[in-house]
C-alpha positions as MATLAB code, in Angstrom:
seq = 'XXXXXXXXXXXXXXXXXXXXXXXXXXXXXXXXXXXXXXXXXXXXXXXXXXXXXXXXXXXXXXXXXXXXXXXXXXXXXXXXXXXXXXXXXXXXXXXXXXXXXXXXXXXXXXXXXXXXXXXXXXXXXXXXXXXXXXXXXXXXXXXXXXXXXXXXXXXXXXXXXXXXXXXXXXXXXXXXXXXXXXXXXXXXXXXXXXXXXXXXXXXXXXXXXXXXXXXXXXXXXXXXXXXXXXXXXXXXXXXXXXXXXXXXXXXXXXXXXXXXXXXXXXXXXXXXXXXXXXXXXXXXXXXXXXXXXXXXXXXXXXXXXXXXXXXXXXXXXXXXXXXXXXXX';
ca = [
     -33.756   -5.089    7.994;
     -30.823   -3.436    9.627;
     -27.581   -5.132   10.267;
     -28.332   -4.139   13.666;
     -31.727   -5.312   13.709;
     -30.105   -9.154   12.159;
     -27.884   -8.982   15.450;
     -30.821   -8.245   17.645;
     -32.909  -10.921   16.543;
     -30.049  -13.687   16.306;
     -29.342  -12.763   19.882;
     -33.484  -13.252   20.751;
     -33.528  -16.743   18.884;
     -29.841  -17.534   20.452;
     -30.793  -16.603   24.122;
     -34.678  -17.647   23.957;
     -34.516  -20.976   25.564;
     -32.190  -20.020   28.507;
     -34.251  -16.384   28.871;
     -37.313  -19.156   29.627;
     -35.891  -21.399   31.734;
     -36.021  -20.554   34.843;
     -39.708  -19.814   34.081;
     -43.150  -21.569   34.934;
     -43.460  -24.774   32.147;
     -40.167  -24.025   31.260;
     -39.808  -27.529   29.202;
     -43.440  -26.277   27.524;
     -42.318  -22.828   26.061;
     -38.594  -24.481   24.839;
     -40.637  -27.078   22.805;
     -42.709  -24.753   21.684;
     -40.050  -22.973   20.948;
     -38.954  -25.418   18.907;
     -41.811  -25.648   17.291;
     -42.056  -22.580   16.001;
     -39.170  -22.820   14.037;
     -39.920  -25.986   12.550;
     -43.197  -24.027   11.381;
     -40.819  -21.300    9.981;
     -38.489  -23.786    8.061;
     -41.584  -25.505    6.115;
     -42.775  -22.004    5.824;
     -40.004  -20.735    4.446;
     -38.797  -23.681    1.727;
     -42.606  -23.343    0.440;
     -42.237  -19.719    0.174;
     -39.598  -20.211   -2.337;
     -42.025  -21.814   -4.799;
     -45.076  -20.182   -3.445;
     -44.193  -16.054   -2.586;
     -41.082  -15.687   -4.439;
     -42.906  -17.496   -7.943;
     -46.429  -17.108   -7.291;
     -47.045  -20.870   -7.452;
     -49.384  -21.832   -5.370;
     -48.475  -25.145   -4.464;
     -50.877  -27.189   -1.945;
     -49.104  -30.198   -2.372;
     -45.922  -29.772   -0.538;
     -47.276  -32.158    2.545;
     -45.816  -34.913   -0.388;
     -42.130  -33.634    0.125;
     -42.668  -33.159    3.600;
     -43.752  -36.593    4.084;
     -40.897  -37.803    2.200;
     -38.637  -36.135    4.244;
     -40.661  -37.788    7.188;
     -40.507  -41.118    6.306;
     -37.329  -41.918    4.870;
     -35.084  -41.876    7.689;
     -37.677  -43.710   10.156;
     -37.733  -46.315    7.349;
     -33.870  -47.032    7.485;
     -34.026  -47.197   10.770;
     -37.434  -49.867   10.901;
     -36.214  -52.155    8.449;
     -32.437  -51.974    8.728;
     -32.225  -50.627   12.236;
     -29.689  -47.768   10.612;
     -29.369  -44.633   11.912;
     -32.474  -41.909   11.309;
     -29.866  -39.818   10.484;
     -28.693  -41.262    7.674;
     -31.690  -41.366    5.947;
     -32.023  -37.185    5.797;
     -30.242  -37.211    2.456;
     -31.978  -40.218    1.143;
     -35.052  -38.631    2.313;
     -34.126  -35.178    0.357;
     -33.251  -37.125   -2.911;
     -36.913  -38.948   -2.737;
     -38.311  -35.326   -2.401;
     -36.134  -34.343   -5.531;
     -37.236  -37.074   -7.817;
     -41.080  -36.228   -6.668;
     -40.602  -33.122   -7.615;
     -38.775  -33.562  -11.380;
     -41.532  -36.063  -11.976;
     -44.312  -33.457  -10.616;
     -43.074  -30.632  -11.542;
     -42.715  -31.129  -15.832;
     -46.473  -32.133  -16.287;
     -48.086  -29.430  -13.722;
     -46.050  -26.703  -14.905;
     -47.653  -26.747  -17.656;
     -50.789  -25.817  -16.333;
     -51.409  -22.142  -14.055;
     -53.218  -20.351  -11.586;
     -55.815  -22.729   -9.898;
     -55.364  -25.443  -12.141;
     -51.928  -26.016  -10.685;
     -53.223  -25.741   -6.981;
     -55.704  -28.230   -8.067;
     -52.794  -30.730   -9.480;
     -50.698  -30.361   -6.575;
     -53.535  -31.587   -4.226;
     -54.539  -34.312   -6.482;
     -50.961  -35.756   -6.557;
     -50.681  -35.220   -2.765;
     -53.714  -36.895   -2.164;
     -52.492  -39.645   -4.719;
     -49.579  -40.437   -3.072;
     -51.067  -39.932    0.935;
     -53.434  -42.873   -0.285;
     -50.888  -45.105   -1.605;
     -48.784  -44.608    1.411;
     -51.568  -45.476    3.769;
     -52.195  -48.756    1.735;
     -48.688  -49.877    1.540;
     -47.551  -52.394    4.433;
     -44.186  -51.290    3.830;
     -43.926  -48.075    4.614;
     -46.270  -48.946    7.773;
     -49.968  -48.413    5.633;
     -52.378  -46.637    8.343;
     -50.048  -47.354   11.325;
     -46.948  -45.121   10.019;
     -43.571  -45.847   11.136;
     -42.023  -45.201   14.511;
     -38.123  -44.458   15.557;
     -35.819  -45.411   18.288;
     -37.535  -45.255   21.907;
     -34.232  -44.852   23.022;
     -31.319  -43.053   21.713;
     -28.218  -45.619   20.921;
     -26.095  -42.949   20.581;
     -25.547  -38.861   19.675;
     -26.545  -40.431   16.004;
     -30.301  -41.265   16.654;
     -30.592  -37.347   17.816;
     -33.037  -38.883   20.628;
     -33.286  -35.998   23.240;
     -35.289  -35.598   26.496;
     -35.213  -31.886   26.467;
     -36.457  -29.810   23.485;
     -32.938  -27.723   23.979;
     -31.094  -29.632   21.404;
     -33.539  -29.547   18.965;
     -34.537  -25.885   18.818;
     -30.517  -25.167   18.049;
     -30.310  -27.889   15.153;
     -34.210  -26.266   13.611;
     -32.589  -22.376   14.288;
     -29.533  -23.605   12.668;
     -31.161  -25.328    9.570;
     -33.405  -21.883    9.589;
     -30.316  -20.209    9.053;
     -29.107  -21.643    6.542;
     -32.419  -21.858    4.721;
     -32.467  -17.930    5.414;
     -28.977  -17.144    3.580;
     -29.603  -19.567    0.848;
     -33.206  -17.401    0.348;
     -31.232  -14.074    0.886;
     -28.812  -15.342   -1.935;
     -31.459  -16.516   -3.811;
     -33.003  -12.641   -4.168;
     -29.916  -11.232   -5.291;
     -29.392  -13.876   -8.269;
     -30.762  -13.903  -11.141;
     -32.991  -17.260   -9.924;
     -34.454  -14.277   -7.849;
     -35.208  -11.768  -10.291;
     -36.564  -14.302  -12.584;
     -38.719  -16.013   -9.900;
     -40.513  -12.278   -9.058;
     -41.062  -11.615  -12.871;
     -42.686  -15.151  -13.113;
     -44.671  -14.466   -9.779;
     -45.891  -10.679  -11.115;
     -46.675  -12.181  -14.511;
     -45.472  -15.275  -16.859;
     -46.676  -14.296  -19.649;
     -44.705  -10.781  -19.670;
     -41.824  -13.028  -17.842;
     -41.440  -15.239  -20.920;
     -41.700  -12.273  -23.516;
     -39.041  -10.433  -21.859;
     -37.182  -13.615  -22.370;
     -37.175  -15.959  -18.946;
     -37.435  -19.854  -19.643;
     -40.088  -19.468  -16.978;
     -40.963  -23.544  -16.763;
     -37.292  -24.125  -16.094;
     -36.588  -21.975  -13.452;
     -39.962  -22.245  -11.889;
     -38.958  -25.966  -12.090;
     -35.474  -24.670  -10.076;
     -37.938  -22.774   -7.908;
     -39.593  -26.129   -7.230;
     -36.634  -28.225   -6.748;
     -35.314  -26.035   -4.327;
     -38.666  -25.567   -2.290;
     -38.583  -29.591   -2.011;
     -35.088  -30.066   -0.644;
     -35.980  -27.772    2.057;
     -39.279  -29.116    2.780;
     -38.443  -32.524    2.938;
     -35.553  -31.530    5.554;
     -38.406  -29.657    7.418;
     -40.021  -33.125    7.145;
     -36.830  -35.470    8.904;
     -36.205  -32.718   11.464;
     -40.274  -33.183   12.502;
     -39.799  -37.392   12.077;
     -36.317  -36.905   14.097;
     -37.726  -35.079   17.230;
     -41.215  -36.835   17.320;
     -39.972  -40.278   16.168;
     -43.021  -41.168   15.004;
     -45.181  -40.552   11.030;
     -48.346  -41.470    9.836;
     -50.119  -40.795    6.721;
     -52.245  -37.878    8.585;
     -49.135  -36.213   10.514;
     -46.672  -36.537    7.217;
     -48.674  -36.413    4.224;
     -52.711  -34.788    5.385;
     -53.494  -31.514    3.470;
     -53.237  -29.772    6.773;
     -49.558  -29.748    6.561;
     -49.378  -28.225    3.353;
     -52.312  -25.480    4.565;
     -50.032  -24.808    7.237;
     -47.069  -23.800    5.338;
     -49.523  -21.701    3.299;
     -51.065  -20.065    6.058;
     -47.940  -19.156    7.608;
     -46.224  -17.601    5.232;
     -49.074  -15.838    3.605;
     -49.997  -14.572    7.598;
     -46.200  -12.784    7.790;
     -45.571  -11.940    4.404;
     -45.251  -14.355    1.714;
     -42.350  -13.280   -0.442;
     -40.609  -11.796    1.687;
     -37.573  -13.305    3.934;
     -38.365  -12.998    7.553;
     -42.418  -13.122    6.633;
     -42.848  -16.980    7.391;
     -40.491  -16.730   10.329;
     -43.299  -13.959   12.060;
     -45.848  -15.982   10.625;
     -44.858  -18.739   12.627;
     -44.517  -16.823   15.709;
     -48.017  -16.104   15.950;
     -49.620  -19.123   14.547;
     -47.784  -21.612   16.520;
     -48.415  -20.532   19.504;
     -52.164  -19.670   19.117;
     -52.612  -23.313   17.902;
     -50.862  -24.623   20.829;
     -53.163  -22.274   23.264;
     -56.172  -23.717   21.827;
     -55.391  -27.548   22.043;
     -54.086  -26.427   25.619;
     -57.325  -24.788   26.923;
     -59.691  -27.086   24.954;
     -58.098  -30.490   25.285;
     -58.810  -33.022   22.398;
     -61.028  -30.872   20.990;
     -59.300  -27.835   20.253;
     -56.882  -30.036   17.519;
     -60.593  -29.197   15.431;
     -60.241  -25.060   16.163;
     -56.961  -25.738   13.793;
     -59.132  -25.474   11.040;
     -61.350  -22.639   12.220;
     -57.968  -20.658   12.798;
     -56.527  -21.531    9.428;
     -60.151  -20.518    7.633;
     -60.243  -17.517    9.555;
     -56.818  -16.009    8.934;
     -57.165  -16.879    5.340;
     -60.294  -14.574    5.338;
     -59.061  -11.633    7.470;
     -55.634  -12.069    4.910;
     -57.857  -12.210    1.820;
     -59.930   -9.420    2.586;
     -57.787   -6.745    4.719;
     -53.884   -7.257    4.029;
     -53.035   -9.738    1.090;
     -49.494   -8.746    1.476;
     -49.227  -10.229    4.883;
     -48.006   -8.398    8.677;
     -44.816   -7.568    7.382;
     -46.058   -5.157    4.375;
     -48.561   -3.780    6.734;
     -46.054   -2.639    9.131;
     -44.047   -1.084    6.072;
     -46.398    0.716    4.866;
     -47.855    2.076    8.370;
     -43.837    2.646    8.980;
     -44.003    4.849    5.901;
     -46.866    6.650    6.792;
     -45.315    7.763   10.092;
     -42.171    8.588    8.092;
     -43.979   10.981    5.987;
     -45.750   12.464    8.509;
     -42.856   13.318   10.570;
     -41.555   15.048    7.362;
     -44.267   17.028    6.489;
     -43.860   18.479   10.237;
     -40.730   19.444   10.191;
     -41.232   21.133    6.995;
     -44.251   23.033    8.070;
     -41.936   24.063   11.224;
];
């Protein structure tokens, strides 16, 4: 993208909750919003692990529920700030994944997708039998904010700047990321270990960096969802639906790519929220007839996802315009 075109969109993402305000459901379209970058920012910290390294991991829901739970923890048992719990919720995700990552590294392709939902599944369980960390009830945060600390806010406002400006910073980090040598080594592992490690790359240690990386971000993703919904259960922090998600999204804009989970989110967001909205309780069970379908439609017309689709039909028109002008 252009610098131009970075300016435009910062100035869409900066203005979009004022540019809806004065609107119809105003308060729905900001938290939705809101939403929707909260999709991008678990999006994008899996696609670090997932596009950049071709790891298919469908197990991050573990990280993400770490993330979750830790700071509504400090604040059930010690009544501590939420807040303070973030960082103690990212090193939990960290030691997950150094204690994941060295035995399922060791295995590829499906085999690891299979170990990451096994462990994810493994630890979802033990969560929802363990009275401390709330079992099958989950956990629950300050009704009411004590102070700026809790980050209790009526309006969805204050939340979509603190997700847009976490996205950011996930976004540079990822930018830098591609133009390291963690970068270059993460696409040779994702277009091939095998010819990775002959040309040299200690692939399981920087697919382990890959992973560590992936996890810090996630489990933020995770506190920022705990923060603004003060409330995690086993389902809503740890279910295989919110790994699928992050999957889904990414791989629907363009997994590997920077902005891909961002657009991703854009569209799936939304057309999730439309469906529970016209279908009440029920349509929270068209989730998974969404996610199945855009994982066929993906599989079997445009693997690369929307944003290498509108490359290469950007190309096309390119090429056509200069074969005119030649033949004029």
């Amino acid at each position: 993208m252009t610098r131009r075109g970075w300016v435009v969109l910062a100035a869409a993402l900066l203005a979009y909750p004022w540019a809806v305000a004065g609107s119809d459901g105003a308060a729905f379209l900001q938290d939705m919003g809101a939403l929707v970058l909260l999709a991008a920012i678990g999006a994008s910290a899996w696609n670090i692990l997932g596009g950049y390294a071709g790891q298919i991991s469908v197990g991050h829901a573990m990280f993400f529920g770490a993330g979750a739970y830790v700071p509504l923890l400090v604040y059930q048992h010690w009544q501590a700030p939420p807040l303070l719990g973030v960082p103690l919720g990212v090193a939990a995700s960290l030691g997950i994944a150094l204690i994941v990552g060295h035995p399922t590294f060791r295995l590829a392709g499906h085999y690891f997708s299979m170990a990451t939902i096994a462990v994810a599944e493994l630890v979802r369980i033990m969560v929802g039998n363990w009275d401390f960390l709330g079992a099958a009830i989950g956990l629950q945060g300050p009704a009411t904010g004590r102070g700026w600390y809790d980050l209790t806010f009526r309006s969805a406002v204050p939340y979509y700047y603190i997700f847009l400006a976490v996205l950011a910073l996930l976004l540079a980090v990822t930018a830098q990321m591609q133009r390291s040598r963690l970068g270059y080594y993460l696409h040779a592992i994702g277009a091939g270990e095998r010819a990775a490690r002959s040309l040299g790359v200690p692939v399981r240690r920087y697919k382990l960096y890959a992973l560590l990386l992936s996890a810090g971000f996630t489990s933020l993703a995770g506190s920022l969802y705990a923060l603004k919904t003060g409330f995690v259960d086993p389902d809503s922090g740890l279910g295989i639906l919110v790994s699928v998600q992050m999957i889904i999204t990414a791989a629907l804009g363009g997994a590997g790519t920077l902005l891909g989970p961002l657009l991703g989110a854009a569209i799936l967001v939304p057309l999730q929220t439309a469906t529970n909205t016209w279908f009440g309780g029920g349509g929270s069970g068209l989730t998974y007839v969404i996610y199945g379908g855009v994982i066929v439609l993906i599989a079997r017309f445009e693997p690369g996802g929307l944003l290498e689709l509108w490359h290469r039909r950007a190309a096309a028109r390119l090429a056509r315009r200069g074969r005119v002008r030649h033949a004029a």
